[in-house]
C-alpha positions as CSV (number, residue, x, y, z in Angstrom):
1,X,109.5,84.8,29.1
2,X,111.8,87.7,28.0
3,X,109.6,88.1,24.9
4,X,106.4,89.5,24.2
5,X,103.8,90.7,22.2
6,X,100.1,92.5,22.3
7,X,97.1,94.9,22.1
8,X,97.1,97.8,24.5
9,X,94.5,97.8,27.5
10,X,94.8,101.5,28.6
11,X,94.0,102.9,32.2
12,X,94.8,106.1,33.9
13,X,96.6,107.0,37.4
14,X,95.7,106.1,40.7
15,X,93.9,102.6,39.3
16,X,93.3,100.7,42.7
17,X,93.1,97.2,43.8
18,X,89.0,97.9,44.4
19,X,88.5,98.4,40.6
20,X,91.0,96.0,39.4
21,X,88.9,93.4,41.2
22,X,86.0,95.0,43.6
23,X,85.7,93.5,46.8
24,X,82.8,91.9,46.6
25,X,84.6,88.5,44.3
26,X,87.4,88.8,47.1
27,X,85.4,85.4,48.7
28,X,86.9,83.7,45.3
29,X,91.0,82.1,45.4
30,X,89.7,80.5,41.9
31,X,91.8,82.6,39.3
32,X,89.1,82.3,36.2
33,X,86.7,83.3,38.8
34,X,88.8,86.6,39.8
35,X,89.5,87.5,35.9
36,X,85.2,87.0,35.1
37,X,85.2,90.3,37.3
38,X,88.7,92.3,36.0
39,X,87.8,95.7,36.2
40,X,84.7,95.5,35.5
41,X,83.5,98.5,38.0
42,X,85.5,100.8,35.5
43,X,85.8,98.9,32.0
44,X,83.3,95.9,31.7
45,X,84.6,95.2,28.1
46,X,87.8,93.9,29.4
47,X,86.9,91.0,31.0
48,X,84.6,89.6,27.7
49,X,87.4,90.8,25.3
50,X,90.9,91.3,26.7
51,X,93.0,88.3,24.8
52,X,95.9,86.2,26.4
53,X,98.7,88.2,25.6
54,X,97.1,91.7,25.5
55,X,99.2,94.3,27.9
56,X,97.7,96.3,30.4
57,X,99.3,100.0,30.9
58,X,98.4,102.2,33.3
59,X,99.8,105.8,34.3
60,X,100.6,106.9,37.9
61,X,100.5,104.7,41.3
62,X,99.0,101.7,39.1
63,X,97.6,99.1,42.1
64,X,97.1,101.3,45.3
65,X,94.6,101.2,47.7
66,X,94.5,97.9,50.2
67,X,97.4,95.4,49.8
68,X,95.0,92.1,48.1
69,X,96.7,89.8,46.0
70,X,93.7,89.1,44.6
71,X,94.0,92.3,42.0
72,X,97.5,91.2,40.6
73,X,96.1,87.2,40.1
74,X,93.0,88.7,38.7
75,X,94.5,90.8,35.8
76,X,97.7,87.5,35.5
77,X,94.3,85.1,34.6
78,X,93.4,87.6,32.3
79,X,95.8,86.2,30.2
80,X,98.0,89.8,30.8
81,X,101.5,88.6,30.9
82,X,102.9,92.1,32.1
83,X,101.6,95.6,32.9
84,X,103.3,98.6,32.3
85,X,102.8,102.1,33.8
86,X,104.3,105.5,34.9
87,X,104.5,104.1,38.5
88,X,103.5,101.3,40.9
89,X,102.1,101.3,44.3
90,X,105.0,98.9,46.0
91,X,102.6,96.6,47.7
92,X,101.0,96.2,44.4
93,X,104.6,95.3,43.0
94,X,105.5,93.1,45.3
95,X,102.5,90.9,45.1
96,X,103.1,91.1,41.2
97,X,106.5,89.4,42.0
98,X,104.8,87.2,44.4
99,X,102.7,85.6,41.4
100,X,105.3,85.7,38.7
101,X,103.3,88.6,37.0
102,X,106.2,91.5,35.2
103,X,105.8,94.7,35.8
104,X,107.2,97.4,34.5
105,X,107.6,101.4,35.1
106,X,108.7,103.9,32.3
107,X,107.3,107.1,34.1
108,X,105.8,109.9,31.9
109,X,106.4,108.2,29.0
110,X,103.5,106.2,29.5
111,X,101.6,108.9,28.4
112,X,102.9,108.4,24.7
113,X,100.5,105.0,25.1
114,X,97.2,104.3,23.8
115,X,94.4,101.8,23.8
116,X,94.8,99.4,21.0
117,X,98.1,100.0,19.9
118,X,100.7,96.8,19.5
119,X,103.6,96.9,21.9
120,X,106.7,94.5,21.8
121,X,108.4,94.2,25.2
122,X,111.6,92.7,26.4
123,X,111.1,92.3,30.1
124,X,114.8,91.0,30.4
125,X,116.1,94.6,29.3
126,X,113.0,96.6,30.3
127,X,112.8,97.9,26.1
128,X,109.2,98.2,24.7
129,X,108.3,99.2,21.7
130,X,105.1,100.8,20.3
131,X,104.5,98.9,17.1
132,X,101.8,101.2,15.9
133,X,104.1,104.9,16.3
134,X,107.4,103.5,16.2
135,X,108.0,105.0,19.7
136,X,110.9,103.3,21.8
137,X,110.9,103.4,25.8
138,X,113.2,101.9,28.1
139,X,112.0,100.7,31.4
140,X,114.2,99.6,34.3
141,X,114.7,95.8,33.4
142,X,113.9,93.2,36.1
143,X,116.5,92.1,38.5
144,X,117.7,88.5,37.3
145,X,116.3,87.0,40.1
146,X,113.0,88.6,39.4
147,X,113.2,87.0,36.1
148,X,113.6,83.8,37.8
149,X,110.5,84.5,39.9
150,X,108.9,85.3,36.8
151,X,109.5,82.8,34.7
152,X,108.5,79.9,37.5
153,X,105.2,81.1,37.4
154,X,105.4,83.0,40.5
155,X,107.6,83.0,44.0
156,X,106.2,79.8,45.4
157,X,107.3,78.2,42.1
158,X,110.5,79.1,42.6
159,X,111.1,78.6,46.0
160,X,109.6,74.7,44.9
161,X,111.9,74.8,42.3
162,X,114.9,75.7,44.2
């Protein structure tokens, strides 16, 4: 999966798992059902216009709140192949893990992120690029077996696989 490719969705700190996907669709396991209702209670363009392949970056304590995998499969359906942010609530991260969903934390650089602009990631070696300014950041590469995870689609992938 190492590389990709896309348009910047842009979201600010403290982004909980209630506005990634609010709690009323939590009766849905259907994936296309969750990503219908991606953060709609804060941005309801993304759901009728993100594109597979678009990242998702947020700033501080991205996915806090309650612990629902729910709000990591909602955003992976999306067609998001990876989020990047300042920082990650860990119950969040995990369940990214969980669902084969990268996730990456470059601190305050995040900051020099904006909607729309073109970023080119290497989530073997954690290096982004911003496309649009040129701008190079270096997050802290997933663990190899975390890359495994990944690329099986997800934990119970892998553990099928192994």
């Amino acid at each position: 999966m190492a590389q990709l490719q896309g348009k910047v969705w842009r979201y600010g700190d403290n982004i909980d798992t209630d506005v990634i996907i609010p709690a009323r669709y939590l009766n849905s396991f259907d994936p296309k059902d969750l990503a219908a209702h991606c953060m709609e209670d804060i941005d309801k363009s993304f759901s009728q216009n993100v594109k597979a392949g678009d990242i998702m970056v947020g700033g501080k304590n991205f996915g806090c709140g309650s612990s629902r995998e729910h709000a990591p499969v909602a955003i992976k359906a999306s067609g998001v192949p990876v989020i990047i942010a300042a920082s990650f609530a860990r119950i969040f991260y995990r369940n990214g893990i969980n669902i084969g969903l990268p996730l990456l934390e470059i601190g305050d650089e995040v900051e020099k992120i904006k909607a729309d602009h073109i970023l080119k990631i290497d989530t073997a070696t954690g290096e982004i690029e911003n496309l649009t300014t040129g701008d190079k950041f270096k997050a802290q590469p997933m663990p190899p077996f975390v890359e495994e995870i990944s690329k099986a689609g997800g934990l119970i992938n892998y553990i099928k696989n192994k």
